[in-house]
C-alpha positions in Angstrom: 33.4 61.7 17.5 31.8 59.3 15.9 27.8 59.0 14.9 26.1 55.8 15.7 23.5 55.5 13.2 20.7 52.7 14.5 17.6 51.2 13.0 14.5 51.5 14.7 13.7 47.8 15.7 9.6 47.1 14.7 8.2 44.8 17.2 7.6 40.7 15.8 4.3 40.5 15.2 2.4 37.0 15.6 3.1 34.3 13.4 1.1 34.2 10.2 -1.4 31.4 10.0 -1.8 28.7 7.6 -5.7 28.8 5.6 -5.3 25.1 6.2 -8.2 23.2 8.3 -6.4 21.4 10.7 -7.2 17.5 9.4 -7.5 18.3 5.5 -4.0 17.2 5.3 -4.1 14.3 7.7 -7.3 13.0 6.0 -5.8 13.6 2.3 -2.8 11.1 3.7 -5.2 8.9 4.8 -6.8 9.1 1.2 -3.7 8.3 -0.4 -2.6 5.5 1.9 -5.4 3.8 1.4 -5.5 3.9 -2.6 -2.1 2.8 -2.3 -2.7 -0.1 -0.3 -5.7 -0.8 -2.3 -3.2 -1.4 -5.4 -0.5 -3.0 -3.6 -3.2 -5.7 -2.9 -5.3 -5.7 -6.1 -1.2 -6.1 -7.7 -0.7 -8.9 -5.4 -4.1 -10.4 -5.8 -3.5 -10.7 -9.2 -0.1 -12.0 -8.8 -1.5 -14.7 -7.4 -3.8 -15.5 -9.5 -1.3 -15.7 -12.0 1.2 -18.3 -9.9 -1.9 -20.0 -9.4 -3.2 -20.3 -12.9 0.5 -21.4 -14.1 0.6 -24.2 -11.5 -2.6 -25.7 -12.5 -1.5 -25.9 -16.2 1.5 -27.3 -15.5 -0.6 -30.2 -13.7 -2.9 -30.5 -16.5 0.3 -31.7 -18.7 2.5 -33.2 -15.9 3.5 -36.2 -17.2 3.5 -38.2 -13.5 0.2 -38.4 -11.2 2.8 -37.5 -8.1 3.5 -34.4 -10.0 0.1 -33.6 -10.6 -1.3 -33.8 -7.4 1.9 -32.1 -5.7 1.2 -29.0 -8.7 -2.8 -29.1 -7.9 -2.1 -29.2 -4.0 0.7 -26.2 -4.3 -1.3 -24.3 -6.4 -4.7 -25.4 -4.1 -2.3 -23.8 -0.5 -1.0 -20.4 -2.6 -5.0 -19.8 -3.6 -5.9 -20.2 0.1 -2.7 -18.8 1.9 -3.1 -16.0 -1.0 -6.9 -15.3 -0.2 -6.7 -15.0 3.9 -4.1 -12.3 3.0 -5.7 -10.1 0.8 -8.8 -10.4 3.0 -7.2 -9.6 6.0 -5.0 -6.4 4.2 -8.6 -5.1 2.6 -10.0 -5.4 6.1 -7.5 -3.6 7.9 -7.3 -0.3 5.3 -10.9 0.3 6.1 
């Protein structure tokens, strides 16, 4: 004969809790999304600037007046274009 040998099963208990509020995280990710956004646009922002600045120079010493007023008139639709975007980006991470 042989001896079954059993453990004595202890009864689950509930489950343990977080110390978490519930939000702290959601509102931390909302945090960091919007500091990363802001960046993305002030990066882009001054990407554009930059494109912007270049193409004006480059119509200050174009040697033809076609070239200067395509250069002014590019550089003139990438400010705008450029502007309406980074407006409409910081008003929708508010």
């Amino acid at each position: 004969m042989t001896a079954a040998t059993t453990k004595a099963v202890h009864p689950a208990g509930p489950a343990k809790k977080t110390t978490m509020q519930p939000g702290t995280s959601r509102d931390r990710t909302r945090r960091l999304g919007r500091e990363t956004g802001n960046l993305a646009i002030n990066a882009y922002e001054r990407g554009v600037a930059d494109v912007v600045a270049f193409e004006k120079d480059a119509a200050r010493i174009a040697p033809y007046p076609w070239m200067r007023a395509a250069l002014t008139l590019s550089a003139g639709l990438i400010e705008d274009v450029g502007a309406a975007y980074v407006k409409t980006a910081r008003s929708a991470l508010r």
